[in-house]
C-alpha positions in Angstrom: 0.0 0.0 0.0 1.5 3.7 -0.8 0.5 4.9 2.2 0.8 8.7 4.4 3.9 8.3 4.8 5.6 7.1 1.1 4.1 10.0 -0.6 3.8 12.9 2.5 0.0 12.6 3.4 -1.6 11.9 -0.7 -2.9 8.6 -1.5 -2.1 6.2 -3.6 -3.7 7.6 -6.4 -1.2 10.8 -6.1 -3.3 13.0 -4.2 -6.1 13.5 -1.7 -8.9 14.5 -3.9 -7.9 13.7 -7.6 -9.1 9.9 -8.9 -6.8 7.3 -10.1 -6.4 7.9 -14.4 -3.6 11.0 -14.7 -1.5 8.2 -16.4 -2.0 5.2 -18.3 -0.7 2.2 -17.2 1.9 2.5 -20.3 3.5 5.4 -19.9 4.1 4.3 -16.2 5.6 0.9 -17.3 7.7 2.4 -19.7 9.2 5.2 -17.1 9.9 2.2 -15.2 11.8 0.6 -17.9 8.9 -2.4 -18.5 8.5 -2.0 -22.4 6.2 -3.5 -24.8 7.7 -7.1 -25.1 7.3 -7.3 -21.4 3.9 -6.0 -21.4 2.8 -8.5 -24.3 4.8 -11.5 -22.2 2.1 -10.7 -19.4 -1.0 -10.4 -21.3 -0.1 -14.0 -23.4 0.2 -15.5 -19.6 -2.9 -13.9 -18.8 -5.1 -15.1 -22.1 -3.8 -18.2 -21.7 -4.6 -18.3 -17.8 -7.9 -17.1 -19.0 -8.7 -19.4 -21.7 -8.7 -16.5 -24.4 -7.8 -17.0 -28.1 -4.0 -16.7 -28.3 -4.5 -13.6 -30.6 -6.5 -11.6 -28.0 -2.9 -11.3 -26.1 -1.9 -8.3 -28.3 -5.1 -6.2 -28.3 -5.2 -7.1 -24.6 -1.8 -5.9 -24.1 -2.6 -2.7 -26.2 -5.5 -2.5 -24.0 -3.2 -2.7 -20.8 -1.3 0.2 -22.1 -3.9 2.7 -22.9 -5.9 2.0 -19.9 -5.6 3.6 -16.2 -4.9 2.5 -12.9 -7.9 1.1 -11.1 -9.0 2.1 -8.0 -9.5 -0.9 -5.6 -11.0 -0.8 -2.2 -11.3 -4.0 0.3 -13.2 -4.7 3.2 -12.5 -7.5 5.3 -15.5 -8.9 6.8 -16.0 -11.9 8.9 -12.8 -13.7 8.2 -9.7 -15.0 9.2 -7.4 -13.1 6.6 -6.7 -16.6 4.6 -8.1 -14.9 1.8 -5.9 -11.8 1.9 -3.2 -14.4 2.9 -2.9 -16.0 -0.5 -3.6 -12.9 -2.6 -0.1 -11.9 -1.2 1.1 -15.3 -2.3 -0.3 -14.7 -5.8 3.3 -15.6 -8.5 1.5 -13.8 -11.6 1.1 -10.9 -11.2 3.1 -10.4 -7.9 1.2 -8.5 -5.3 3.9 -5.5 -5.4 2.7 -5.7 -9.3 -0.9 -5.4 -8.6 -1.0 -3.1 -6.3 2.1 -0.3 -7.8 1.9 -1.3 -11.6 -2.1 -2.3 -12.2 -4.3 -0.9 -9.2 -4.6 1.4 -6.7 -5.3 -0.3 -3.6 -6.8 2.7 -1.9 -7.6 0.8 1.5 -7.2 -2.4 2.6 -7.4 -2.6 6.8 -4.5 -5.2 7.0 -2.2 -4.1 4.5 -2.5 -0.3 4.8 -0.5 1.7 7.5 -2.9 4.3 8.1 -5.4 3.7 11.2 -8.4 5.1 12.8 -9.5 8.6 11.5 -6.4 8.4 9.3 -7.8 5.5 7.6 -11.6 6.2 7.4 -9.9 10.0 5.7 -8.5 7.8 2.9 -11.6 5.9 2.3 -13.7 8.4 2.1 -11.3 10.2 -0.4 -11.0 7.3 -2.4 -15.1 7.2 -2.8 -15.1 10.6 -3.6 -12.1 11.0 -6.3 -13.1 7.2 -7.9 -16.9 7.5 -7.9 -18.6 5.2 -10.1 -15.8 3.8 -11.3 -13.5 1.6 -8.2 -13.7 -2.0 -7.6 -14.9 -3.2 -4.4 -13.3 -6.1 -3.4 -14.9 -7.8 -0.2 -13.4 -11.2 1.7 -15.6 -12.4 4.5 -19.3 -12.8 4.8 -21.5 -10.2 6.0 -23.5 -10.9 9.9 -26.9 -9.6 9.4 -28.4 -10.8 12.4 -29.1 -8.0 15.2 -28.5 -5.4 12.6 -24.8 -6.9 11.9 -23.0 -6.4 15.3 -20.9 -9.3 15.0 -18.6 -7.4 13.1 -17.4 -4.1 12.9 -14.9 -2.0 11.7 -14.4 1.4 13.7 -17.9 0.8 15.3 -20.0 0.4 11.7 -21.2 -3.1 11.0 -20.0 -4.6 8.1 -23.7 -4.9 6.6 -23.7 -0.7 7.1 -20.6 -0.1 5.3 -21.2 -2.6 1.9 -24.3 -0.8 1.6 -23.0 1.9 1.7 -19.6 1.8 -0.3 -21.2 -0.4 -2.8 -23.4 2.1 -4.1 -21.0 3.9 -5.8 -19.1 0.8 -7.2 -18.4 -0.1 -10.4 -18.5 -3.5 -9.6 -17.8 -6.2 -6.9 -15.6 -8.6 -6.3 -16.6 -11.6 -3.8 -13.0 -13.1 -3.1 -12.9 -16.2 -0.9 -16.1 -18.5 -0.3 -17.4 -16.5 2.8 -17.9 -13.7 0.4 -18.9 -15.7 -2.4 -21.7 -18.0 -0.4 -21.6 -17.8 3.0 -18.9 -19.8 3.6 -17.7 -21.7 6.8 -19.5 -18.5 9.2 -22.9 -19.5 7.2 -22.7 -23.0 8.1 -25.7 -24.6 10.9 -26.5 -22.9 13.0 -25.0 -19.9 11.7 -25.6 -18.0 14.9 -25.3 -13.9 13.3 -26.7 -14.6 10.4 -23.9 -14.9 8.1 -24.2 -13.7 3.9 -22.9 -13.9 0.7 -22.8 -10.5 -1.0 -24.8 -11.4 -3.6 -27.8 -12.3 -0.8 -27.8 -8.3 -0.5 -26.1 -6.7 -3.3 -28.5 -6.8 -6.6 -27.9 -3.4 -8.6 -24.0 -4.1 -9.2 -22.2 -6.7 -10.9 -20.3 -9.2 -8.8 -17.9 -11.5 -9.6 -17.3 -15.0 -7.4 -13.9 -15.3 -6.8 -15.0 -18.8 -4.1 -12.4 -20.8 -3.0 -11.0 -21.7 1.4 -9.2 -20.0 0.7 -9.1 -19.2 -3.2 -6.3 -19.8 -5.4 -4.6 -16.2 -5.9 -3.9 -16.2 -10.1 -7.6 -16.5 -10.4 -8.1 -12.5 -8.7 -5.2 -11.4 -11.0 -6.8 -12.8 -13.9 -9.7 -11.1 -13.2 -8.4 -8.2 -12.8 -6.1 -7.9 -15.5 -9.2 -9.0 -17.4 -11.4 -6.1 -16.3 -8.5 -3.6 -16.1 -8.1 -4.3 -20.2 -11.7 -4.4 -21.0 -13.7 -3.0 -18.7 -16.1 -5.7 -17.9 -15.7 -8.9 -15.9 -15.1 -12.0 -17.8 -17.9 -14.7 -18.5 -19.7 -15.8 -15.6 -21.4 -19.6 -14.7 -24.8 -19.6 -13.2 -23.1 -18.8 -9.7 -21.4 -15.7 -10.6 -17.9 -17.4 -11.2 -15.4 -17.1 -14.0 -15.6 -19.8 -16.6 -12.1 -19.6 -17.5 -11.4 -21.1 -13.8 -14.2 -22.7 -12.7 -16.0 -23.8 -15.8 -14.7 -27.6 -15.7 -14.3 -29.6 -12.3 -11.3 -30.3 -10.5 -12.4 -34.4 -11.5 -12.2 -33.7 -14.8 -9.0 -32.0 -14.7 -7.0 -34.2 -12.3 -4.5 -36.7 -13.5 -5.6 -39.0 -11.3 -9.2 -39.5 -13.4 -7.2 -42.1 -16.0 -7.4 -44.5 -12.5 -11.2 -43.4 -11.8 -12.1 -44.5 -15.1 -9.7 -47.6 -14.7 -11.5 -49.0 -11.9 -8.8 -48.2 -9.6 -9.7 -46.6 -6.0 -7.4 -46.5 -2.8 -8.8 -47.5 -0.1 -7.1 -45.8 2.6 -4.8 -43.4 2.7 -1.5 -45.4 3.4 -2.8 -48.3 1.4 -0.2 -49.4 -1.7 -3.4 -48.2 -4.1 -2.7 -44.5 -2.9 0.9 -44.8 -2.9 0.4 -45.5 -6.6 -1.6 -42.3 -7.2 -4.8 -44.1 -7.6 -7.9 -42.2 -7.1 -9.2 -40.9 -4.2 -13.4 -40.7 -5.1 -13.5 -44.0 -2.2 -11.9 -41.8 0.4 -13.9 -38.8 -0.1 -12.9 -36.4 -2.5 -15.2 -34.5 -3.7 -13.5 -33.3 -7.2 -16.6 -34.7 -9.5 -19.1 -32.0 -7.9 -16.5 -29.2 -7.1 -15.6 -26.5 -10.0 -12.6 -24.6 -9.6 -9.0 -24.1 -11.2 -7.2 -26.3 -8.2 -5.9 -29.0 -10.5 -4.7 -27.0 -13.3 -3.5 -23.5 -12.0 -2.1 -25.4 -9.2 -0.9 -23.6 -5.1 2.8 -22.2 -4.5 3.0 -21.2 -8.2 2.3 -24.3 -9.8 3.3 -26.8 -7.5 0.8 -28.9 -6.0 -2.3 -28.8 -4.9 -4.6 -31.2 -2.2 -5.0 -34.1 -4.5 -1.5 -34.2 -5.7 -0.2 -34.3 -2.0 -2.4 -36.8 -1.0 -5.5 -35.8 0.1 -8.8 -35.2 -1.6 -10.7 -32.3 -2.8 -13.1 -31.3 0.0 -15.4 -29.2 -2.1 -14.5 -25.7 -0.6 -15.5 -23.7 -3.5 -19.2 -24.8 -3.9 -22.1 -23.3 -1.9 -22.2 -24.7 1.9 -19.3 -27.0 1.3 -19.3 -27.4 5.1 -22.9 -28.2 5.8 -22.3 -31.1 2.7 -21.3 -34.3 4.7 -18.2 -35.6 6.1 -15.0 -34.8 3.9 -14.2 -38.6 4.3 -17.9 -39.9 3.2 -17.7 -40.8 -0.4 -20.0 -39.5 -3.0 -21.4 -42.4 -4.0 -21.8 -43.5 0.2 -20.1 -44.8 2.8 -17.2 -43.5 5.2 -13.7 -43.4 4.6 -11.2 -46.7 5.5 -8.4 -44.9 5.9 -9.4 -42.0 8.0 -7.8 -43.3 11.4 -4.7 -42.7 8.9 -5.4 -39.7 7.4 -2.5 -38.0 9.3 0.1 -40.4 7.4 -1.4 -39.0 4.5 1.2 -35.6 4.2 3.8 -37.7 4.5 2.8 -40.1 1.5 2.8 -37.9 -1.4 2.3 -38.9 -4.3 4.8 -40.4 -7.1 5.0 -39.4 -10.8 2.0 -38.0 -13.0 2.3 -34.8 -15.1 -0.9 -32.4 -14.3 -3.3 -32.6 -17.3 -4.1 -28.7 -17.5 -7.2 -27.2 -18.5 -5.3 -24.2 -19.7 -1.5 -23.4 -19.4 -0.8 -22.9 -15.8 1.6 -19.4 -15.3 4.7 -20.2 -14.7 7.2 -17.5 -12.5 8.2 -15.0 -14.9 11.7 -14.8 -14.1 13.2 -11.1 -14.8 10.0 -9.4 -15.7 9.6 -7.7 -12.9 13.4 -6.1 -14.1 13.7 -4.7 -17.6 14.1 -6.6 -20.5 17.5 -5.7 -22.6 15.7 -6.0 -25.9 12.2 -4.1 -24.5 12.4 -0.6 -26.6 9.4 1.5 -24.3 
């Protein structure tokens, strides 16, 4: 965050009361030293992550260039920060890249140095200089029981302040499941009444970002995808991006040549899951749960559950929790192996290449430096 202190008391978008959009992105790359060939490097790793026509990398890269920094501000609802945790754990774009080179996150709680009347002075600003035209990003779901006092920020609920900071939003952005559904604070006997966004908001458009928490290339593609066109991307029926969560993790996993061989382990120390076999006996729940898990992969491209032993426990899909015992099988029954599902981090799992819906991104090493043969 470019806080008080970096720039002597202006915000982030270079001064207390003028909006984000003096500069394009561009010319602020290129005073950096990132030139075109870098800039087109990022947009192919983008339409690729976002299952876009390979062509549409170099009007989306011109797009990139003409277009100005958005304004982004986050609330943090009821949560426990995981979401925010693996945003900063995003490999493509960085988060120093999304929030210096491709946004202006205007406030975040957790991230920005600025606190009490300093911080509610920025917001404020932020509305007013960015109205109509900011992203609201929200992670958390919203307590709506007893007017919302399970959670407040400087003594406003959290229901008080999306109503009111959505109404001048552009559009939304629901990141983590909690924001998305409900999530984990929704599940019985959900005691204040815990909310999706989308169960209040109706007048903006929203984008589900789901996911416990979700995995962080999937925000950056979204917002490099609205940052060059100025709309979100397709949607499914539940308000999440096709390009991530428009096949399920079954039919992406490279353990689905053993589904359809017949081949199930039957606990999770057993010689069948030491193989790789599948896991659909033991619980997982990758044929009903839609998400990018399996071909984006966690820790830039390394694993992800399945791969390290375990199986998918549905955590993008509405009340995931509330769906039955991660180690109850689909098709019925309870888990063999669960008195050793502790072994099961230590098991990993040998050999396999990911089959990937779309071509995972990779570490760009050096871009974040200039390239010798960029020309701004």
């Amino acid at each position: 965050m470019q806080d008080a202190q970096d720039h002597g008391g202006e915000t982030a978008c270079g001064g207390e009361t003028q909006a984000c959009g003096g500069e394009t992105l561009g010319s602020m790359l290129a005073a950096r030293g990132v030139g075109r060939r870098s800039l087109l490097k990022f947009a192919i790793a983008m339409a690729s992550s976002l299952a876009l026509p390979p062509g549409i990398a170099p009007l989306m890269a011109a797009n990139l260039a003409k277009a100005k920094r958005r304004s982004v501000i986050w609330l943090s609802c009821q949560e426990c920060t995981g979401c925010l945790e693996t945003l900063l754990r995003s490999a493509s774009p960085t988060i120093d890249q999304l929030i210096f080179d491709f946004i202006s996150l205007d406030y975040q709680e957790t991230l920005m140095a600025a606190a009490g009347a300093a911080a509610e002075k920025t917001l404020r600003d932020a509305i007013a200089a960015n109205k109509g035209e900011y992203l609201l990003a929200i992670d958390g779901s919203i307590p709506t029981k007893d007017s919302g006092v399970y959670s407040l920020t400087g003594g406003r609920s959290n229901l008080a302040m999306l109503k009111d900071i959505a109404a001048d939003a552009k559009a939304i952005l629901a990141v983590g499941t909690c924001a998305a559904f409900g999530g984990i604070p929704k599940a019985f006997p959900n005691p204040t009444g815990a909310v999706g966004v989308e169960d209040l908001v109706h007048d903006k458009p929203i984008v589900n970002i789901p996911g416990c928490p979700p995995v962080p290339e999937v925000l950056s593609g979204v917002l490099a995808y609205f940052i060059s066109f100025g709309r979100l991307p397709d949607l499914d029926d539940r308000k999440r991006p096709l390009a991530y969560f428009g096949a399920t993790i079954h039919d992406q996993c490279y353990r689905r040549a053993f589904y359809d061989q017949g081949k199930f382990a039957k606990s999770f120390d057993d010689e069948g899951a030491r193989q790789g076999w599948c896991l659909f006996e033991l619980g997982c729940k990758g044929p009903t749960t839609h998400n990018a898990c399996a071909s984006l992969k966690w820790n830039n491209g390394t694993s992800f559950p399945i791969q390290s032993g375990h199986g998918c426990i549905g955590c993008s899909e509405p009340d995931f929790w509330d769906a039955g015992s991660f180690y109850s099988s689909l098709a019925g029954g309870s888990a063999t192996g669960w008195r050793n599902a502790g072994i099961a981090a230590a098991v990993g799992v040998a050999g396999g290449a990911a089959a990937a819906l779309v071509a995972r991104i990779k570490a760009r090493d050096g871009d974040s430096h200039p390239d010798p043969e960029d020309k701004p």
